[in-house]
C-alpha positions in Angstrom: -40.2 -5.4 36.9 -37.4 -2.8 36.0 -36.8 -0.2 33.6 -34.5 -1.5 30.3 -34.0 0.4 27.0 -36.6 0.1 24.9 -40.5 0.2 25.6 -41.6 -0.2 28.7 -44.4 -2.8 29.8 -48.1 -2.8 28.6 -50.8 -3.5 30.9 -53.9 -4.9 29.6 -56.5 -5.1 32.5 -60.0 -6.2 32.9 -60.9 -3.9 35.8 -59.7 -2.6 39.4 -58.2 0.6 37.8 -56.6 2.6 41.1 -57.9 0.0 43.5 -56.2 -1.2 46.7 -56.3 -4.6 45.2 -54.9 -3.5 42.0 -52.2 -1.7 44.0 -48.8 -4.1 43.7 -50.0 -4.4 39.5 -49.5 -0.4 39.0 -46.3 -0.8 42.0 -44.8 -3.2 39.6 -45.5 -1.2 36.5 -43.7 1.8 38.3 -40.9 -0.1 39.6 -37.3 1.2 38.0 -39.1 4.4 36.7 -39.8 7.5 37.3 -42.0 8.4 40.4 -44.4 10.6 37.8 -48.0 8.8 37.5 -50.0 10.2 34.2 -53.7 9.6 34.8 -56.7 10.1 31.7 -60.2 9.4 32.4 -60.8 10.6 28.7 -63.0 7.2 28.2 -65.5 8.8 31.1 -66.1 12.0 29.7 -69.7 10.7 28.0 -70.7 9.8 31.9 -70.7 13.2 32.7 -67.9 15.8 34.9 -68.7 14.0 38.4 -68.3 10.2 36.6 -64.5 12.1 35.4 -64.1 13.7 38.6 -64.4 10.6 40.5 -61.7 8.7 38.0 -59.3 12.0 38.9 -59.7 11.2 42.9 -59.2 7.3 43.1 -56.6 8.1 40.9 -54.5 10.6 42.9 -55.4 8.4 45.9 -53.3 5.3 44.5 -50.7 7.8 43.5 -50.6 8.6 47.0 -50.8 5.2 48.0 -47.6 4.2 46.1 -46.1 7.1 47.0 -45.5 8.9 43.7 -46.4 12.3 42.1 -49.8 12.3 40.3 -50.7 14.2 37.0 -54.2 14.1 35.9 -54.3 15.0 32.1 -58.2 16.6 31.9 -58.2 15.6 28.2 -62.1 15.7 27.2 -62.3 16.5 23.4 -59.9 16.0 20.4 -59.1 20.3 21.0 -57.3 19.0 24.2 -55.9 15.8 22.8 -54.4 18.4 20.3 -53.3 20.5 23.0 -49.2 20.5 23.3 -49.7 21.7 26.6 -51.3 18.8 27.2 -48.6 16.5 25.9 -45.7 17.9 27.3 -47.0 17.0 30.6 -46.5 13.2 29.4 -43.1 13.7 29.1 -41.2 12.1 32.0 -43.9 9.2 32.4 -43.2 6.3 35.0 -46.3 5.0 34.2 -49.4 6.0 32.0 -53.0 5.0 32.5 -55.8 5.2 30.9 -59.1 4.2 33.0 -62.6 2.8 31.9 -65.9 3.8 30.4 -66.5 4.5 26.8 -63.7 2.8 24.6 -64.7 4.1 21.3 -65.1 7.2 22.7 -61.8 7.4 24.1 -59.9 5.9 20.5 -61.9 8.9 18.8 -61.0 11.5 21.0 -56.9 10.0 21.1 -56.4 8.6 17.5 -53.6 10.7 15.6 -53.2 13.4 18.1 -50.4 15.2 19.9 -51.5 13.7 23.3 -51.2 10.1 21.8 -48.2 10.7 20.3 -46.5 11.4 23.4 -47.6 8.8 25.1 -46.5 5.9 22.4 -43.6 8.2 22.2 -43.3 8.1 26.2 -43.7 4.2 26.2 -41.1 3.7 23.3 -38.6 5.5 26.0 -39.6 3.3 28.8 -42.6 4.2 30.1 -45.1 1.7 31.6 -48.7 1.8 29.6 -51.7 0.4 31.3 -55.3 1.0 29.9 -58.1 -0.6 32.5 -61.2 -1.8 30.6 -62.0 0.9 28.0 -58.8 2.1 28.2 -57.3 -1.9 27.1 -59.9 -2.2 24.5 -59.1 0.8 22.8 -55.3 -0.1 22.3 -56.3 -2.5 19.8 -57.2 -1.8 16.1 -61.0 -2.5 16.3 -63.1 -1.3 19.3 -67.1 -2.8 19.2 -69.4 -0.8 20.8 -70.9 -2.8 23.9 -73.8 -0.5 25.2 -74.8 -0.3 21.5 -74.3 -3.2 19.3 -76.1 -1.7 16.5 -73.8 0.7 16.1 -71.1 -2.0 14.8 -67.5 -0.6 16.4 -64.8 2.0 15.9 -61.4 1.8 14.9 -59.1 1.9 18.0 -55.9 3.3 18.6 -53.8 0.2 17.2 -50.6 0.0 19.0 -51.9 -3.8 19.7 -53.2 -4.3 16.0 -52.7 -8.0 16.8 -55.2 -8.1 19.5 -58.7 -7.7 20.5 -59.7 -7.3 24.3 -62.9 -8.4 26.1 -62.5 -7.1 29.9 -64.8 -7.8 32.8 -65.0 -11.3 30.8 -66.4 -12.9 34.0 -69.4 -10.3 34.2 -70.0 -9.8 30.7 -70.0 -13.7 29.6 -72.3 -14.1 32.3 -74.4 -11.1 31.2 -74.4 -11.2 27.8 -73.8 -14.3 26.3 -73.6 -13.1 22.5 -70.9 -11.2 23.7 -67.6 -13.5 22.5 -69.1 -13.9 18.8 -69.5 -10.3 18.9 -65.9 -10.0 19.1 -64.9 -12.9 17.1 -67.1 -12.6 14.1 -66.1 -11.0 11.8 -62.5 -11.7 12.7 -59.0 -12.3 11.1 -57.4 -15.7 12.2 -54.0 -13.8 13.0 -55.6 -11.6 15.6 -55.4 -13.2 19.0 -58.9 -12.0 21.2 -58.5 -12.5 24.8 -61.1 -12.2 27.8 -59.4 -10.7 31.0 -61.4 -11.3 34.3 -61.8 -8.5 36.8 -59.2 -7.6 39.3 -56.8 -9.4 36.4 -54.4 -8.0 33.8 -52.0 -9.5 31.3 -48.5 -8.2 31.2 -46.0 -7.3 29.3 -46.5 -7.4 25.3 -46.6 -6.5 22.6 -46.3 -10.2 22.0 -45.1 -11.9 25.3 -47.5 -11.6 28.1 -48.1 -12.9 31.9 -51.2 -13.2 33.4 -51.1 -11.0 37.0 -54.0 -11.0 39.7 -56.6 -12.5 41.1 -58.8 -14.1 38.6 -57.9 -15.7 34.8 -57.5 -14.5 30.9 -59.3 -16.4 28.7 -58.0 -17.3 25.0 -60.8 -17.3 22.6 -61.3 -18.6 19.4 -64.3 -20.4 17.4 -63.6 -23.4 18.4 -64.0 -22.5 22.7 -62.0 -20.9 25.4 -59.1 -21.5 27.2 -58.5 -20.4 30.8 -55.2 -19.2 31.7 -54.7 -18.3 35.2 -52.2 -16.5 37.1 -48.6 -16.9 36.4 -49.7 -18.2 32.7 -47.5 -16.9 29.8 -48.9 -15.8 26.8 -47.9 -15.7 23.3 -49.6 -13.4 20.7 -48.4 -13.4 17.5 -48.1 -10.3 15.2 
């Protein structure tokens, strides 16, 4: 996978963020591109500073891994998504990630600010984009809440407005088995909602994907799933 003109590749992944099994996904992303690894654990701020803190080391230890420089963007509030400090340090991007936790948490603390900007700005230049369970959830328009279902959802950061994202499907449909018409109900036929596995990710987007790693994406819709393994392509329709 090589830098072309134009956006660079998403990454929608289920879990494994910084992982040595998730190490030839973010390789990938970064082939072609700039050696410059952006990092936000924004989505783990709610956990506390050692839940963030932990994020910021496995991260600059798979940056090390693969040999590139990494940046850890502290962003913890909307004051330093606001911060242009902040988002000048996005500039240059071979690859931005955005790690797991809380996803609505993360799309209120991103939504319309000058740290969000430059990333979409950054991706429309070429940079990679990868966000790891939270962090894929809350690229689409509509986040629910999973650790409180009463509490409905939040709107997400819509740069995939034609998606909805379920990660650690394997876990979760075990676990909680309301979970898919959760996700599906309410829901607008034209939006495509997808479970990805752990240790998986689907590629590529915004509308043609590839499923990469070591488990399956599932295509849901009312009427069941469909498993799509790896090396499946994926359409989703805006």
């Amino acid at each position: 996978m090589t830098a072309t003109s134009g956006p660079g590749p998403l990454a929608l992944v289920g879990s494994g963020e910084y992982l040595p099994q998730m190490a030839d996904l973010e390789a990938g992303l970064l082939e072609g591109r700039p050696p410059r690894y952006v990092q936000l654990a924004t989505a783990a701020v709610p956990d506390g500073p050692s839940v963030v803190e932990y994020w910021h080391d496995l991260g600059t230890a798979q940056a090390k891994r693969l040999g590139v420089v990494p940046v850890i963007l502290a962003v913890n509030d909307r004051s330093d998504a606001d911060d242009e400090v902040f988002a000048a340090q996005v500039a240059g991007a071979g690859l931005i990630y955005l790690s797991g936790g809380n996803p609505g948490y993360l799309a209120d603390t991103l939504r319309g600010t000058a740290v969000w900007r430059a990333i979409v700005d950054a991706w429309r230049a070429g940079a990679a984009l990868a966000g790891c369970s939270a962090g894929a959830m809350a690229m689409t328009s509509w986040v629910p809440s999973l650790r409180h279902p009463q509490k409905g959802g939040t709107d997400g950061l819509a740069l995939l407005p034609h998606m909805r994202v379920i990660p650690h499907f394997d876990a979760f449909a075990a676990r909680m088995p309301d979970l898919v018409t959760r996700f599906l109900l309410p829901h607008d036929p034209l939006v495509t909602v997808v479970g990805i596995d752990e240790d998986t990710a689907l590629v590529g987007g915004p509308v043609d994907w590839t499923v990469q790693g070591q488990r399956s994406v599932w295509l849901l819709t009312r009427n069941g799933r469909e498993e799509l393994p790896a090396g499946t392509r994926l359409t989703t329709p805006v």
